[in-house]
C-alpha positions in Angstrom: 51.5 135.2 109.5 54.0 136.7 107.6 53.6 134.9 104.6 50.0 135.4 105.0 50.5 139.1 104.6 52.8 139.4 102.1 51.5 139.0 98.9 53.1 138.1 95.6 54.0 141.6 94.1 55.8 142.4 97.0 57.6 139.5 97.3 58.6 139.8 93.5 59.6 143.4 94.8 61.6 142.0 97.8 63.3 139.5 95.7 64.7 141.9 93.1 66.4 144.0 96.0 68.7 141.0 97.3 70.9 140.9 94.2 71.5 145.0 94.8 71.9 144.5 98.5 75.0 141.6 97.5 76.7 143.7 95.2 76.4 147.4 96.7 79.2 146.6 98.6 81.6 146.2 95.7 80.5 148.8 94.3 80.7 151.1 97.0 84.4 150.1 97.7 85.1 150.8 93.8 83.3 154.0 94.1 86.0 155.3 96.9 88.7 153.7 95.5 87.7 155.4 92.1 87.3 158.9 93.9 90.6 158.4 95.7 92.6 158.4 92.6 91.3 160.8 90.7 91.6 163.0 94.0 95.6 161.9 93.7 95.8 162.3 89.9 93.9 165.8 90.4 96.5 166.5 92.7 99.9 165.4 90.8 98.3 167.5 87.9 98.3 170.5 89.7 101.7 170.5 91.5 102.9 169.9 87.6 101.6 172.4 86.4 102.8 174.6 89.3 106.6 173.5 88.7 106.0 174.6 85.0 104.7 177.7 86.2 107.8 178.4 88.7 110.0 177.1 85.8 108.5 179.6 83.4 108.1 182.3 85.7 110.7 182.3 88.3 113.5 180.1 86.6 113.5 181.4 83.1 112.0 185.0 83.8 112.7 186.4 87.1 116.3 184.8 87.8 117.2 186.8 84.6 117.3 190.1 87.2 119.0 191.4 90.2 116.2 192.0 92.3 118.7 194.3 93.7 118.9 196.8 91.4 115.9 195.2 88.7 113.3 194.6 91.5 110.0 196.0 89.3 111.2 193.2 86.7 111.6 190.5 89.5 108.5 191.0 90.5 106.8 191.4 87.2 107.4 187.9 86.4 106.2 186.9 89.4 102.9 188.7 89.4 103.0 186.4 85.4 102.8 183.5 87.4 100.3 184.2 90.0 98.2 185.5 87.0 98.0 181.9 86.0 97.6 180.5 89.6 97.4 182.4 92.9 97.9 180.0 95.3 101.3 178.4 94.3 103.1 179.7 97.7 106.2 179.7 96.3 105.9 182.8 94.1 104.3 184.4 96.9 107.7 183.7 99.3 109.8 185.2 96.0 107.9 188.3 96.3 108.7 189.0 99.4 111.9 187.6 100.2 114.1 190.8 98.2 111.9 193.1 99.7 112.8 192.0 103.4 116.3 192.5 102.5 115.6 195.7 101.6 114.4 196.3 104.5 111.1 196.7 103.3 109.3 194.5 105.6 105.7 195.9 106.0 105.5 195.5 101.7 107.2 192.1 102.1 105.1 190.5 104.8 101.9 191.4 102.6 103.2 188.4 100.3 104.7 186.1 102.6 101.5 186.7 105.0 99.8 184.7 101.1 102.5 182.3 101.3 101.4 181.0 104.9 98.0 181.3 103.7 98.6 178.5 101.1 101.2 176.6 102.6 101.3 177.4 106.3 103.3 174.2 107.4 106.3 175.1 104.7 106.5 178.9 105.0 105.1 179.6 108.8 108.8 178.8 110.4 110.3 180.9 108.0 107.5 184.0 108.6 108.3 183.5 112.3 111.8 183.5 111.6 111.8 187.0 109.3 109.7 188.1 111.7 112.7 187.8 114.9 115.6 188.8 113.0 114.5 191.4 110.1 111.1 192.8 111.1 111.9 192.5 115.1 107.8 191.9 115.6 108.8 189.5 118.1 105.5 188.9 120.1 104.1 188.2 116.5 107.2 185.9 115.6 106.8 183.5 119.0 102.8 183.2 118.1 104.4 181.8 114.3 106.6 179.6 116.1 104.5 178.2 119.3 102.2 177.6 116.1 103.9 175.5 114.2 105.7 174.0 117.1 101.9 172.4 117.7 101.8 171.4 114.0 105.3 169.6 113.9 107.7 169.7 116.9 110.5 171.8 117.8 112.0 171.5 114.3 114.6 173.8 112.6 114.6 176.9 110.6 117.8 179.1 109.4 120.3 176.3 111.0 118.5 177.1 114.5 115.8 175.6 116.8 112.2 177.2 116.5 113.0 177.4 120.5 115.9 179.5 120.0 113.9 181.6 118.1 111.7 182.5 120.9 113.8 182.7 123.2 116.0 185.2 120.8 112.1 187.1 120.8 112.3 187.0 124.4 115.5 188.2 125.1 114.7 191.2 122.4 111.2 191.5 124.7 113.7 191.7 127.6 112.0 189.3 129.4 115.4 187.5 130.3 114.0 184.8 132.8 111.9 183.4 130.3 114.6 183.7 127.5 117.2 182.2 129.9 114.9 178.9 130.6 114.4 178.3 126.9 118.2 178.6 125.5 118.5 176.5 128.7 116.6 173.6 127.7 116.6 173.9 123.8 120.5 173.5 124.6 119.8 170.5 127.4 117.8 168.7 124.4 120.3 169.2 121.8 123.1 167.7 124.0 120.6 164.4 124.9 120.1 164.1 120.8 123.6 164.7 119.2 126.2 165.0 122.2 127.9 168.4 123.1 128.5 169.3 119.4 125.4 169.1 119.1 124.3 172.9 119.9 125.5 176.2 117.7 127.7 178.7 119.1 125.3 181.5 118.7 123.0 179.3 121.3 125.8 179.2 123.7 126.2 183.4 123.3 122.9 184.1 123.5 122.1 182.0 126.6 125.1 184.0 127.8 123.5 187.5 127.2 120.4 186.0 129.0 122.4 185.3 132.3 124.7 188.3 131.7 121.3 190.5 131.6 120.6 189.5 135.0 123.9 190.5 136.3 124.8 186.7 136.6 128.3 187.1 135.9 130.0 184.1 136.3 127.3 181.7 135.0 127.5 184.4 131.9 130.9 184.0 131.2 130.8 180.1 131.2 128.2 180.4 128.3 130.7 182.8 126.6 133.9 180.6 127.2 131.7 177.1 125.7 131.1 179.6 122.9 134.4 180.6 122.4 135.5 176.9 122.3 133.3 176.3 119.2 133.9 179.8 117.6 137.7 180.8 119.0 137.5 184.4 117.7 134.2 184.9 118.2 134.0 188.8 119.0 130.6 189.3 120.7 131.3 186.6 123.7 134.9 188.2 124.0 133.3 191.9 124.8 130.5 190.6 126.6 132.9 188.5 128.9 135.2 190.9 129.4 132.5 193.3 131.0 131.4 190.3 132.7 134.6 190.3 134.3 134.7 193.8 135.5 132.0 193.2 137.8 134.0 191.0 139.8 136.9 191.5 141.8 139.2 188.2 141.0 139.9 189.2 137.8 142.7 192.5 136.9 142.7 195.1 135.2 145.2 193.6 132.8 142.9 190.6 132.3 140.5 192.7 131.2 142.1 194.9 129.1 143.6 192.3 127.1 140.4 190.2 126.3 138.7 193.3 125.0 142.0 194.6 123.1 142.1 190.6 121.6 138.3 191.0 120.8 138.6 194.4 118.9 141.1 193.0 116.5 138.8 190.3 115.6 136.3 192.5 115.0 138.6 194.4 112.6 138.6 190.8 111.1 135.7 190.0 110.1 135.0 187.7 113.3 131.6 188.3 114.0 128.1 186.7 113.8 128.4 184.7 110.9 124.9 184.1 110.0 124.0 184.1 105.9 121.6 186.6 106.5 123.7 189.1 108.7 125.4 190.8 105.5 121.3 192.0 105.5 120.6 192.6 109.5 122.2 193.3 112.7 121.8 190.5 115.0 120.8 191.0 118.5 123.6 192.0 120.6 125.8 192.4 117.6 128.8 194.9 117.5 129.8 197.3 115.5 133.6 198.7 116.8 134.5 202.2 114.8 
């Protein structure tokens, strides 16, 4: 019946659609593959010509200043390079970075806020992190870092856990449960991957604080002692252990006394919070002896 019905145009038609239906495959497959790398060569071009631009721009033009005291020339060159291409996050991160340690940080995070927006998974750690220790927005600065947690994991920014960020946030948001549970098992997890020098001993004095908040005096001072072993002159836990102390009746007066007398000499030393970036901020719970 078929035959019957088909008549011998149409077959002629039929016929000349086999050879196509054979070799559309292959060309299909070299028709992706072709896409792919030009997609891949599109992409080497422009992170190329991106480093040129940074070169250009940042290396050779901007680096020439002290943003310090030349900060409208720093950031001239800059604005150079983002004439030629706005969305290299990089330049963006240089804009803003002397202008947070300025302590400008509403005109810095205008910048940084473009350098997320074109490379969120490099620069949203580090937003989240400006955002705890210089701009103190810390419900904005645990959104940053329960974000990119999602993306990548509890990773590290600054030397420090993206947990020990928010529970630093927390602890600033005095909501000292919460911030005691974190330290608590950011430390725990630390331990498990690299052994008990594993952990920092600014995690040890701020899980401290978070105890000491809640008036838990003793389980305070073990947190300050563990960071004392790592940090012997370590100022902050010294204080904070010392008025630890005074809320329990084992320890004298004398005990007392001396810890904060040893402690004040430190402090005299230089033996503080030793972050990089605490010649520009405070630190929570950081002392200043006069």
């Amino acid at each position: 019946m078929f035959f019957k019905k088909l008549n011998i145009s149409n077959l002629k038609k039929q016929l000349r659609i086999f050879p196509f239906i054979i070799i559309c495959p292959s060309f299909i497959l070299i028709s992706l593959f072709s896409c792919d790398t030009k997609q891949a060569s599109a992409q080497t071009s422009d992170k190329e010509n991106q480093e040129k631009i940074i070169k250009k721009y940042l290396n050779n033009c901007a680096k020439n200043y002290s943003y310090t005291f030349e900060m409208n020339k720093w950031q001239e060159c800059l604005d150079k390079g983002l004439k030629e291409d706005s969305t290299i996050a990089y330049l963006w991160q240089q804009k803003a970075m002397p202008l947070f340690k300025a302590r400008k940080y509403e005109a810095g995070m205008v910048f940084l806020d473009k350098a997320v927006k074109y490379d969120e998974k490099k620069w949203l750690a580090y937003r989240g992190f400006i955002k705890c220790i210089f701009a103190k927005t810390y419900k904005s600065a645990i959104a940053d870092f329960e974000k990119i947690k999602s993306i990548e994991g509890n990773s590290f920014v600054m030397d420090h856990t993206y947990n020990f960020h928010i529970a630093l946030s927390y602890l600033q948001l005095n909501e000292f449960e919460k911030a005691e549970k974190i330290f608590a098992k950011d430390i725990e997890e630390q331990v498990t991957q690299w052994g008990e020098d594993g952990y920092h001993h600014l995690d040890l004095f701020y899980y401290g604080i978070s105890l000491y908040e809640q008036q838990k005096w003793e389980k305070a001072i073990i947190q300050f002692n563990k960071s004392l072993e790592k940090y012997p002159k370590f100022t902050e836990p010294m204080i904070y252990k010392a008025f630890a102390m005074s809320h329990i009746d084992k320890y004298s007066e004398e005990e007392i006394k001396s810890i904060a007398i040893e402690a004040k000499e430190n402090k005299n030393l230089g033996n503080t919070i030793n972050e990089d970036n605490a010649v520009y901020e405070m630190y929570p719970y950081q002392i200043r002896i006069h």
